[in-house]
ROROMAR-695313 format. One record per residue (C-alpha): residue in three letters; y, x, z. Coordinates in Angstrom, 1 decimal, always signed. Each point is the difference from the previous one (the first is absolute). Layout:
BEGIN
residuo_y_x_z
ala_Y_X_Z;
...
END
This chain:
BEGIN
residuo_y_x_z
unk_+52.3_+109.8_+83.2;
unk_-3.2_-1.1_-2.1;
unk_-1.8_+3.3_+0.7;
unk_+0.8_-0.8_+3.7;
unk_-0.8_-3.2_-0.2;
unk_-3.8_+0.9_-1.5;
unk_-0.8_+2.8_+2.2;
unk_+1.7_-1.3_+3.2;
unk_-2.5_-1.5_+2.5;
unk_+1.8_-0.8_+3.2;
unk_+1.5_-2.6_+1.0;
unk_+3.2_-1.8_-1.7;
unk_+1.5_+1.0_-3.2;
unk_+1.1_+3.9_-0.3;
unk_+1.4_+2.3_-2.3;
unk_+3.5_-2.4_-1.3;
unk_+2.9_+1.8_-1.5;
unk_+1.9_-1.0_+2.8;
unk_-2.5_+1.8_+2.3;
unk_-0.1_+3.3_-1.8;
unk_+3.6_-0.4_+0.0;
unk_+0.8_-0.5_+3.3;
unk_-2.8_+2.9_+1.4;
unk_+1.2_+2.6_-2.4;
unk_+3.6_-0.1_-1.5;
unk_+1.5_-2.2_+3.0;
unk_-1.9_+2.3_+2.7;
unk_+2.6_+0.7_+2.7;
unk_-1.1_+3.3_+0.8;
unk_-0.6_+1.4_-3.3;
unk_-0.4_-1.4_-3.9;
unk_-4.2_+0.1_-0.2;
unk_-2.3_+0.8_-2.4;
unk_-2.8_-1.7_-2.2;
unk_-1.9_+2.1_-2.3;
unk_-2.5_-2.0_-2.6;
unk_-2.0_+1.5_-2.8;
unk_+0.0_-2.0_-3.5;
unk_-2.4_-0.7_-2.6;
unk_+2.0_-1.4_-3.2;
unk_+2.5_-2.7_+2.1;
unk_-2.3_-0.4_+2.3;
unk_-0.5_+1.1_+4.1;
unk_-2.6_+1.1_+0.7;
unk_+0.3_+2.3_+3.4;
unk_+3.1_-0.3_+2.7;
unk_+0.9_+1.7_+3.0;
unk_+3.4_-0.5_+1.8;
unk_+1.5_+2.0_+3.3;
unk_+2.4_-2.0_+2.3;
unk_+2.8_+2.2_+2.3;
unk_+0.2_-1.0_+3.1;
unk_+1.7_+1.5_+3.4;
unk_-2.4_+1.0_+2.7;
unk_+0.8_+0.6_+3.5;
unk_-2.1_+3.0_+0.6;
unk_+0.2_+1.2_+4.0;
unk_+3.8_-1.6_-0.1;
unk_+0.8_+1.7_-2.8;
unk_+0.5_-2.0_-3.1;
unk_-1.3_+1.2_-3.4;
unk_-0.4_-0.8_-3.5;
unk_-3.8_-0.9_-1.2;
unk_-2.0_-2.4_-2.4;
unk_-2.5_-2.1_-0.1;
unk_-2.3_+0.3_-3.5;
unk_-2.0_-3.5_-1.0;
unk_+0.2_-1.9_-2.9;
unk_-3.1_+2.2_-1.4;
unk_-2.0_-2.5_-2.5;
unk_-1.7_+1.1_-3.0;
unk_-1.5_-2.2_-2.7;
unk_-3.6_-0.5_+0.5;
unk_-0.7_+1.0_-3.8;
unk_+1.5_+3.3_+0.5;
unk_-1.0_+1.6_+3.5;
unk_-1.7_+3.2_+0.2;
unk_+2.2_+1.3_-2.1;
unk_+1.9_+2.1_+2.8;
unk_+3.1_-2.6_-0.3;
unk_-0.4_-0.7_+3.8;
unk_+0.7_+3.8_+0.9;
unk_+1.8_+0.8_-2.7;
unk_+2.8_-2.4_+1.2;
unk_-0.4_+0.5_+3.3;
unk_+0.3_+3.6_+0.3;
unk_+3.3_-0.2_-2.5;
unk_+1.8_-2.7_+2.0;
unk_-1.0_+2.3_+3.4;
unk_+1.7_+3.3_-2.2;
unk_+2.7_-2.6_-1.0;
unk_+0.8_-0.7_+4.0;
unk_-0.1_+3.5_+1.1;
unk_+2.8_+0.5_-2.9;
unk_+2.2_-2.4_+1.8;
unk_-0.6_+1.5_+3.3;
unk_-2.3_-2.7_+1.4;
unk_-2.3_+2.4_+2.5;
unk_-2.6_-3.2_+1.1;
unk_-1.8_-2.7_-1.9;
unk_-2.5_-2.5_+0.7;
unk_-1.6_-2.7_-0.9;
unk_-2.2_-2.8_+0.6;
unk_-2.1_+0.2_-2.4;
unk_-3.0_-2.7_-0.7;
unk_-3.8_+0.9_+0.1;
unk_-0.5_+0.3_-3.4;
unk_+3.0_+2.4_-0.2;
unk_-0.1_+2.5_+3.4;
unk_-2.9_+2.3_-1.3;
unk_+1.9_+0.4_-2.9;
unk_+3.3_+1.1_+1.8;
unk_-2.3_+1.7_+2.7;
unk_-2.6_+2.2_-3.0;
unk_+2.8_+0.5_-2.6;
unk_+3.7_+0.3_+1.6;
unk_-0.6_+1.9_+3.5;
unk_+1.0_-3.5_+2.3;
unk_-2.0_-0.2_+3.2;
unk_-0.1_-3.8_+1.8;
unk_+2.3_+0.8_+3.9;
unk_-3.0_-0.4_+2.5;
unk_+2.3_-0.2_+2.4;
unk_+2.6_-2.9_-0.8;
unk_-2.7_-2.1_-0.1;
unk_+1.1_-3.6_-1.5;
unk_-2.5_-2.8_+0.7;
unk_+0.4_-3.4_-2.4;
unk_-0.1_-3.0_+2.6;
unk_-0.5_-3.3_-0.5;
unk_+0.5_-3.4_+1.9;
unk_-1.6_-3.3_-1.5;
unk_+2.3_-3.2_+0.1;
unk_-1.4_-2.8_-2.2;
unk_-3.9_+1.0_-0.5;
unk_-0.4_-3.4_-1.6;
unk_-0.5_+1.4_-3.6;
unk_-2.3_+3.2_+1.7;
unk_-2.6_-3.0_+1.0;
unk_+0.8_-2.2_-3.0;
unk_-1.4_+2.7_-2.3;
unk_-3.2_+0.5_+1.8;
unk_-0.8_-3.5_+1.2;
unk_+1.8_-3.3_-1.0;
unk_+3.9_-0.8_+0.0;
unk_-0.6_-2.5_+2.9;
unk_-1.6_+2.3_+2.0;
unk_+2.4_+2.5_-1.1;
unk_+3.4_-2.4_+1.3;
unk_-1.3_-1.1_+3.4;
unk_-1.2_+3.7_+1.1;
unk_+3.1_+1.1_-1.4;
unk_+2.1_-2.5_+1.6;
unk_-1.5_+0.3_+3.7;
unk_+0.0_+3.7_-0.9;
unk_+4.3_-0.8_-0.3;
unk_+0.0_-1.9_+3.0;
unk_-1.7_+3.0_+2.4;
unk_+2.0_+2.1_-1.5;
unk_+3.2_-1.9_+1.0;
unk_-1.1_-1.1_+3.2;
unk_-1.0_+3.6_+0.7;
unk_+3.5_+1.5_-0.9;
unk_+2.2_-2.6_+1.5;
unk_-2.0_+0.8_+3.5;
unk_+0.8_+3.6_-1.0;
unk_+3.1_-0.4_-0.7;
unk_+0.8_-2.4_+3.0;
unk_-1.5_+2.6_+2.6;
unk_+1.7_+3.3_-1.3;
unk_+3.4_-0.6_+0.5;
unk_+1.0_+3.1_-1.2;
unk_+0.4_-2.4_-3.7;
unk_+2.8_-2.3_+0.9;
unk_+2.5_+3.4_+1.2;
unk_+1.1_+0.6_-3.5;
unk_+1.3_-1.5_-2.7;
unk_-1.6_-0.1_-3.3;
unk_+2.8_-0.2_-3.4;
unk_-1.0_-0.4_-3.5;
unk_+1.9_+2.2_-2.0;
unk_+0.9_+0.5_-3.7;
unk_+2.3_+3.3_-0.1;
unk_+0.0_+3.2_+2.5;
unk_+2.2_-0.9_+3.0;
unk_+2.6_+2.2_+0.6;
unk_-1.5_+1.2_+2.8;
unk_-3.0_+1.6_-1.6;
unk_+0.5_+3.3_+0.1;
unk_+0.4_+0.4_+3.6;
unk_-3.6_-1.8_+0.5;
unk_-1.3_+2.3_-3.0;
unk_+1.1_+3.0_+2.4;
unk_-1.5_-0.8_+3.3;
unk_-3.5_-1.1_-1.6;
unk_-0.5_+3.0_-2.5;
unk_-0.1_+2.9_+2.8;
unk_-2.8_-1.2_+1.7;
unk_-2.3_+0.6_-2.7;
unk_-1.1_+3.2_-2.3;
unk_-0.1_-1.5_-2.8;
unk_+1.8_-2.8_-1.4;
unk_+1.4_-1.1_-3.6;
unk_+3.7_-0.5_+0.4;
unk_+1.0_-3.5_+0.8;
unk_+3.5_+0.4_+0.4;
unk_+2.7_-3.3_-1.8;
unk_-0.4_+2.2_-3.1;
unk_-3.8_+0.2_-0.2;
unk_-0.8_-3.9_+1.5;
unk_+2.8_-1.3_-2.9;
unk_-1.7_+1.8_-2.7;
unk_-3.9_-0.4_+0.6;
unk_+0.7_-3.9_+1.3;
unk_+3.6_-1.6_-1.1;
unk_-0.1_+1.2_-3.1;
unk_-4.0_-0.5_-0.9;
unk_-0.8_-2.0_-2.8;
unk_-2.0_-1.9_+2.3;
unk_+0.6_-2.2_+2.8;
unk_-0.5_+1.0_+3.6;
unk_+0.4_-1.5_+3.4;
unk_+1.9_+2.1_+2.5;
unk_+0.5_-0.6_+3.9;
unk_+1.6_+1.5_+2.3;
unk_-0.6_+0.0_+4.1;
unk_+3.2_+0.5_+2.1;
unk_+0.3_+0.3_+3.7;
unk_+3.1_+0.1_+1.5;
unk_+1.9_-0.1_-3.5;
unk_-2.2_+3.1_-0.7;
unk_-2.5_+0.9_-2.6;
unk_-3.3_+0.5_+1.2;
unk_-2.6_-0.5_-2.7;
unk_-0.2_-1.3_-3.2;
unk_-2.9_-1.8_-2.2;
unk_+0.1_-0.6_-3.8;
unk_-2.4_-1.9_-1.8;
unk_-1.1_-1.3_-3.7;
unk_-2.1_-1.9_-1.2;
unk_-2.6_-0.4_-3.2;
unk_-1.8_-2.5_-1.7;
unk_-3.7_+0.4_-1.6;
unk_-2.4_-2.1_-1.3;
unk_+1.1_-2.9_+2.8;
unk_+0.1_+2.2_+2.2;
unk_+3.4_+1.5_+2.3;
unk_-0.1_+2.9_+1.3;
unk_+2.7_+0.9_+2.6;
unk_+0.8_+4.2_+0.4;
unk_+2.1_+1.7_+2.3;
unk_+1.8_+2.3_-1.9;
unk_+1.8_+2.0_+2.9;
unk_+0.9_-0.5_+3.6;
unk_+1.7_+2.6_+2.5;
unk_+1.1_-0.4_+3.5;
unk_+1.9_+2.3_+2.6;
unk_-2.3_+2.1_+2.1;
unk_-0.9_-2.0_+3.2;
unk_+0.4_-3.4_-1.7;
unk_-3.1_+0.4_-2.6;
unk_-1.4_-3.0_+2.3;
unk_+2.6_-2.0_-1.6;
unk_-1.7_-0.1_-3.1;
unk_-2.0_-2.9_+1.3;
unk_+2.7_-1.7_-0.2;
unk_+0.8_-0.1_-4.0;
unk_-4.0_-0.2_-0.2;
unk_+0.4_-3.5_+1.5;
unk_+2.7_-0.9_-2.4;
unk_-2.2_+1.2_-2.9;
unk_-3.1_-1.3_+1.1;
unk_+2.7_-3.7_+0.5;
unk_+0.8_+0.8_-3.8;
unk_-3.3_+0.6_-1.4;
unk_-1.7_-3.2_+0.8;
unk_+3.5_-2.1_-1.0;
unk_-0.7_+2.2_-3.6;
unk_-4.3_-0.2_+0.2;
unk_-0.5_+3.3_+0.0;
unk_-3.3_+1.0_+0.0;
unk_+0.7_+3.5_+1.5;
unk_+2.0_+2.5_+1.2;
unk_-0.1_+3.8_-0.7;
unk_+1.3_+2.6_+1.7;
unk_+0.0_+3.7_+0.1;
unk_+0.4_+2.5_+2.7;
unk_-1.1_+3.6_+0.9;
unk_-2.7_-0.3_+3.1;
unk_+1.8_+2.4_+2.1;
unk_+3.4_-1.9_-0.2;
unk_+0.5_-2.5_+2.9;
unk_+0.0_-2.7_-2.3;
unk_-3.5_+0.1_-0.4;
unk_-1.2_-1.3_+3.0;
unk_+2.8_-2.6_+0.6;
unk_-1.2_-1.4_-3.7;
unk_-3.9_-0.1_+1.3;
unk_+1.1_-1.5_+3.0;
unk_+2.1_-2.8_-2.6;
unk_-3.5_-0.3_-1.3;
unk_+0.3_+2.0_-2.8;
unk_-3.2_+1.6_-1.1;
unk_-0.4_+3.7_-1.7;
unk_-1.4_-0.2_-3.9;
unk_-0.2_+3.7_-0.5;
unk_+2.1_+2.8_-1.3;
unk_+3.3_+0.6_-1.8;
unk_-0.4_+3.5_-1.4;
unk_+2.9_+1.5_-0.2;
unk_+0.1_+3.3_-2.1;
unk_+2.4_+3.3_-0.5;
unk_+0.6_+2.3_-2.3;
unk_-0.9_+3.3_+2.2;
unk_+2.8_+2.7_+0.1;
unk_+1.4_+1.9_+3.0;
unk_+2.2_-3.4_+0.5;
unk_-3.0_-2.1_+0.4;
unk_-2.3_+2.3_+2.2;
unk_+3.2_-0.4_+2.7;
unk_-0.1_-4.0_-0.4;
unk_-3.5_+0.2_+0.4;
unk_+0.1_+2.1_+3.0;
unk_+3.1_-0.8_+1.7;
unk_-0.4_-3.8_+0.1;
unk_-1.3_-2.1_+2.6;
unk_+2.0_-3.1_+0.1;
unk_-0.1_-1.2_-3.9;
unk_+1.6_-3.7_-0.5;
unk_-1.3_-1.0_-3.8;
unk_-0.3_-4.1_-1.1;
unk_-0.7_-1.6_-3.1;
unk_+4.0_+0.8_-1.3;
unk_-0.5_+3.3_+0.2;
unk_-2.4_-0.2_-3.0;
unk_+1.4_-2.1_-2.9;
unk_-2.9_-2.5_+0.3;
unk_+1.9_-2.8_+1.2;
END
């Protein structure tokens, strides 16, 4: 947890017991690994590889995502990096795993790319998006706090006057109902089986898969639901973190049956309702450009940041994800970021 804690740079606290715990030896697909080098007591190098179930052309399979790769800054260039890499890669192949990937950080990919054969998937894709809700402390830090308030609080009040006329014209947002949810409805499964075939590729989110990565999380998420005619249609989950005064709102998954991506407007206005009840300065999102999400999020008003790279490990496996994909669905859960 300390060597986490010093090397970590994101946002929030990472690396707990609980965490590692809940990732690795409560992992509902598989038990995980970590693999860490030691000097004396002391860590000093980790990697860790995550099962997971992907839905691969319908079919579902076992995979893995590999992360966790932090080194101590007084002992890189020492080939720790690779040297744990490559192993936990052998160590997956020796359960049977055929596909893993990443999402690694800048500092990391060239290592992963030069030194343990990954390639970044040109053609999933995933942009970062952001939409700004309180922009008061954006202004505050570059002019004065005064300033700062009154653009951010006529900033609020387009914002809200824009999205209410929005809301008011398209009436498509008043057909269904939203429901805030704290354990997988019963009815799960059969929404989990209508959404899943319209895509190539798409980590499972069947009762099993939702329950383990967001019920049973060490940390807290907010999940809603959108029902139409007692149906599921589409779903949103949410968390949020805190930093240096500032909130920061992402959207850790979303998924809605084909024809009623529209919809996700809908639990966009419920979030967006949320985030300035909570201050949040902003909310993230991620989403593959070629997905139908993309433009109903720039049309929200979300704006594109730049790229998610997304890596394999290339095998025979790989070459037919890379080539056999066109419609990829891949958010922010899909990683172990948030």
């Amino acid at each position: 947890s300390l060597f986490f804690k010093k090397l970590y740079t994101g946002m929030g606290a990472y690396g707990s017991m609980d965490l590692f715990n809940w990732k690795i030896q409560e992992n509902y697909a598989s038990t995980g690994i970590i693999n860490l080098i030691k000097d004396d007591k002391e860590i000093v190098s980790t990697t860790s590889l995550t099962p997971k179930f992907l839905y691969f052309k319908g079919k579902k399979k076992i995979v893995a995502e590999i992360g966790d790769a932090f080194t101590d800054p007084n002992y890189q260039r020492k080939g720790m990096f690779s040297l744990l890499i490559n192993q936990t890669r052998k160590d997956a192949e020796t359960k049977g795993i055929p596909f893993i990937y990443g999402t690694p950080n800048e500092q990391s990919l060239p290592g992963y790319e030069k030194k343990a054969n990954f390639v970044v998937i040109k053609s999933i894709n995933v942009k970062s998006m952001n939409f700004p809700v309180n922009i008061s402390p954006i202004i505050s830090r570059r002019t004065h706090w005064l300033l700062g308030n009154l653009i951010g609080y006529f900033y609020l009040v387009f914002i809200l006057s824009l999205y209410g006329l929005k809301k008011f014209i398209n009436k498509t947002y008043s057909m269904a109902r939203i429901n805030e949810i704290n354990k997988i409805p019963n009815d799960w499964d059969e929404f989990w089986q209508k959404a899943h075939v319209s895509h190539d590729f798409i980590f499972s989110r069947d009762s099993k898969a939702m329950e383990w990565r967001f019920v049973n999380h060490p940390n807290k998420y907010r999940f809603y639901t959108l029902k139409q005619q007692n149906e599921i249609i589409g779903y949103l989950i949410y968390r949020t973190l805190h930093e240096n005064g500032n909130t920061k709102l992402f959207i850790a998954d979303y998924l809605f049956l084909k024809g009623s991506e529209e919809k996700l407007k809908t639990l966009l206005f419920k979030v967006l309702k949320d985030s300035i009840e909570e201050n949040v300065t902003t909310i993230s999102v991620w989403c593959s450009q070629d997905s139908p999400y993309f433009e109903i999020l720039k049309d929200f008003g979300f704006k594109s940041m730049g790229n998610v790279p997304v890596i394999c490990y290339q095998n025979d496996f790989a070459s037919k994800v890379q080539d056999g994909c066109q419609k990829w669905h891949f958010t922010i859960s899909d990683s172990d970021n948030i």
